[in-house]
mmCIF file of the N, C-alpha and C atoms, coordinates in Angstrom:
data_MODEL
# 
_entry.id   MODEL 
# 
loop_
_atom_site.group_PDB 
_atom_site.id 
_atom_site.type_symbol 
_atom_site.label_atom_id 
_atom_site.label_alt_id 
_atom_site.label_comp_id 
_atom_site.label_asym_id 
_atom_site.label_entity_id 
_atom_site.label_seq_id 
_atom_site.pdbx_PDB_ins_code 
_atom_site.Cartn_x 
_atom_site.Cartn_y 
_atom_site.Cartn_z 
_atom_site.occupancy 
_atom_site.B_iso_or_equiv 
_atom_site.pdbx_formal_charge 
_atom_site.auth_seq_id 
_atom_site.auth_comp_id 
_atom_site.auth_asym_id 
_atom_site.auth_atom_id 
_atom_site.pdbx_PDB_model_num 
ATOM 1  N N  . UNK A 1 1  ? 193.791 29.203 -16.798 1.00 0.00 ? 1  UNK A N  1 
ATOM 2  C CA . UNK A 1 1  ? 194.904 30.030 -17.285 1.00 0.00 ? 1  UNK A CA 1 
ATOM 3  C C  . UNK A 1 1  ? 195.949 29.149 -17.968 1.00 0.00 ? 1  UNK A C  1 
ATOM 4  N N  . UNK A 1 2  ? 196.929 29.335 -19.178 1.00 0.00 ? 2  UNK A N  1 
ATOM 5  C CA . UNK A 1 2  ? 197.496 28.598 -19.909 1.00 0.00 ? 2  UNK A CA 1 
ATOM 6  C C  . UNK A 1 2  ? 199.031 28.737 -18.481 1.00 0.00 ? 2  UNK A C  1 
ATOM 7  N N  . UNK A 1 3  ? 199.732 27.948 -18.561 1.00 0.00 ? 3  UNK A N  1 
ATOM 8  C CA . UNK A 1 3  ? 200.772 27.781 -18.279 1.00 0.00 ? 3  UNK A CA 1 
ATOM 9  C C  . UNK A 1 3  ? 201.714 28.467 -18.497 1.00 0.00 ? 3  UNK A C  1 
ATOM 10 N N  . UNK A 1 4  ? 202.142 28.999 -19.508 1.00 0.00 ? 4  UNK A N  1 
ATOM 11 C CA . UNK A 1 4  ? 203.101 30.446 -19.674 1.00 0.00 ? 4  UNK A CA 1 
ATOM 12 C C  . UNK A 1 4  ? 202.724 31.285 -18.821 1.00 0.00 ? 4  UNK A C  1 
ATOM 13 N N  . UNK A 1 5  ? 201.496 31.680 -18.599 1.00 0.00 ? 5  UNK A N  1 
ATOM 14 C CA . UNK A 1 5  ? 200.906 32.758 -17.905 1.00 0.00 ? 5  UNK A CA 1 
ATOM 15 C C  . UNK A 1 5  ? 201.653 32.398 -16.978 1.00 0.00 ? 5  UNK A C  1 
ATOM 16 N N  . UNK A 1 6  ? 201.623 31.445 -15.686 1.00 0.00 ? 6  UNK A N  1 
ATOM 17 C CA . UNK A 1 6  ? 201.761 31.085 -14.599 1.00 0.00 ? 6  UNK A CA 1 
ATOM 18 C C  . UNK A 1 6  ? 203.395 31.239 -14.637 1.00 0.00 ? 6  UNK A C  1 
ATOM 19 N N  . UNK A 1 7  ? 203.560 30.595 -15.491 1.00 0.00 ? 7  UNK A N  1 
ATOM 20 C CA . UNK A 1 7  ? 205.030 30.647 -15.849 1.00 0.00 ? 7  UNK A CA 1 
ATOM 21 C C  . UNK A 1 7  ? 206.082 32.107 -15.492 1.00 0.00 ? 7  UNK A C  1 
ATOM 22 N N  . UNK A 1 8  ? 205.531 33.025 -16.376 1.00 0.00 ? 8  UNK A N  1 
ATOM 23 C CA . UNK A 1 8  ? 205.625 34.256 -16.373 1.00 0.00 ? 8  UNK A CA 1 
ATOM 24 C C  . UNK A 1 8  ? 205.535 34.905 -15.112 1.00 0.00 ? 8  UNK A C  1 
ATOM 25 N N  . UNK A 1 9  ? 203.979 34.755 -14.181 1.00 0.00 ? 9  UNK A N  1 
ATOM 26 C CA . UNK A 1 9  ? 203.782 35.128 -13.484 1.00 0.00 ? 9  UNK A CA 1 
ATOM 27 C C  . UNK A 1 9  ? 204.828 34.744 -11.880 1.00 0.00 ? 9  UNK A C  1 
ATOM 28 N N  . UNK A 1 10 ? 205.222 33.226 -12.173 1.00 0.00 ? 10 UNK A N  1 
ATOM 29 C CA . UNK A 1 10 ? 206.147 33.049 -11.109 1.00 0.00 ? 10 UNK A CA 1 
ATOM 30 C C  . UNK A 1 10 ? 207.381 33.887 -11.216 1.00 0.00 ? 10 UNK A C  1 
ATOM 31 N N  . UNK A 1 11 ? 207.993 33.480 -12.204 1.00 0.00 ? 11 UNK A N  1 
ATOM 32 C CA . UNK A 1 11 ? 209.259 34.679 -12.507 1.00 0.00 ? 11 UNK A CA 1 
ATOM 33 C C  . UNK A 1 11 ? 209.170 35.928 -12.269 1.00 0.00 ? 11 UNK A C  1 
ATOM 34 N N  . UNK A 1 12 ? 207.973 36.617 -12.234 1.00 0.00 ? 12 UNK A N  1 
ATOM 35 C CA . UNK A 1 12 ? 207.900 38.105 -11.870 1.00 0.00 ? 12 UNK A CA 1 
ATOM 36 C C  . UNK A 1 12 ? 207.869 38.049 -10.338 1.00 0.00 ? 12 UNK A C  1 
ATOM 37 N N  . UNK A 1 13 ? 207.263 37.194 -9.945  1.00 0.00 ? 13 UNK A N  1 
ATOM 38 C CA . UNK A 1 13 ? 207.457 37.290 -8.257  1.00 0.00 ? 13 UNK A CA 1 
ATOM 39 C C  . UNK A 1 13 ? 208.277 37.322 -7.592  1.00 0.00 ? 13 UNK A C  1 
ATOM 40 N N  . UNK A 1 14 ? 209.911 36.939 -8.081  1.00 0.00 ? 14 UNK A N  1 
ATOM 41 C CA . UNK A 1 14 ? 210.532 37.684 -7.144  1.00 0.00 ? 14 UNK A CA 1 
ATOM 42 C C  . UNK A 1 14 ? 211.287 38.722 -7.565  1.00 0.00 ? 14 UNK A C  1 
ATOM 43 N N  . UNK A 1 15 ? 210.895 39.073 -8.912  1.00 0.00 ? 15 UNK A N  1 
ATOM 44 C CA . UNK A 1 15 ? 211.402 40.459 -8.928  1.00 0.00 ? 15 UNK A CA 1 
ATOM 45 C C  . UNK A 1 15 ? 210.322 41.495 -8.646  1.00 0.00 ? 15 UNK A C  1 
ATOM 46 N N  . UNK A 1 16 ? 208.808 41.276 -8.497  1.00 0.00 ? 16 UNK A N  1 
ATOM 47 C CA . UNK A 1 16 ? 208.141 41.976 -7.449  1.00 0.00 ? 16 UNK A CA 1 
ATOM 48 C C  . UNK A 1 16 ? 208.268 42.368 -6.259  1.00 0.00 ? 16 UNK A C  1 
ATOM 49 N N  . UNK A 1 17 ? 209.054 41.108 -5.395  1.00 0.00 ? 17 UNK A N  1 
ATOM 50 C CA . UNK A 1 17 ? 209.292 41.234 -4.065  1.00 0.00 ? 17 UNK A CA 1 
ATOM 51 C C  . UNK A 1 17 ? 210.284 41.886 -3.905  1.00 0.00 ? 17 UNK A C  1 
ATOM 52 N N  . UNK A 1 18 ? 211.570 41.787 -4.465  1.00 0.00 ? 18 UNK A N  1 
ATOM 53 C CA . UNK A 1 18 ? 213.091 42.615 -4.496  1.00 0.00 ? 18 UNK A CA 1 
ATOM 54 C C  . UNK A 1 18 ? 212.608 44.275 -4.594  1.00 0.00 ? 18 UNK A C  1 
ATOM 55 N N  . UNK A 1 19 ? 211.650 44.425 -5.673  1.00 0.00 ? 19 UNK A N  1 
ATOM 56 C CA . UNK A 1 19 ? 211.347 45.724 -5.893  1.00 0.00 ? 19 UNK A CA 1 
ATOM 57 C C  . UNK A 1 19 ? 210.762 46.493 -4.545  1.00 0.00 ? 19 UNK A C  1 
ATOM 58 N N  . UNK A 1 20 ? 209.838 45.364 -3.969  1.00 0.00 ? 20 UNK A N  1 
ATOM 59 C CA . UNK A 1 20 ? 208.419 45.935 -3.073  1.00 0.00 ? 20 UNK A CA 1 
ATOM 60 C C  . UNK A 1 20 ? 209.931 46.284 -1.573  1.00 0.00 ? 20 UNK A C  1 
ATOM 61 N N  . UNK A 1 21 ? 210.935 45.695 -1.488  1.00 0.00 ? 21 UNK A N  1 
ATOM 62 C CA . UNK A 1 21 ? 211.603 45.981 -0.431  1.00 0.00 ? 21 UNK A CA 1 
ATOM 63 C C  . UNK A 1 21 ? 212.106 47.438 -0.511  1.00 0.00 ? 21 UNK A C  1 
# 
């Protein structure tokens, strides 16, 4: 996977988690 991806994907994680509460 390229690095942006990951990139991207970290940054969404904690606005996944804030949401999932």
């Amino acid at each position: 996977l390229e690095p942006v991806i990951i990139e991207l994907e970290r940054q969404r994680a904690p606005v996944v988690v804030i949401s999932h509460q």
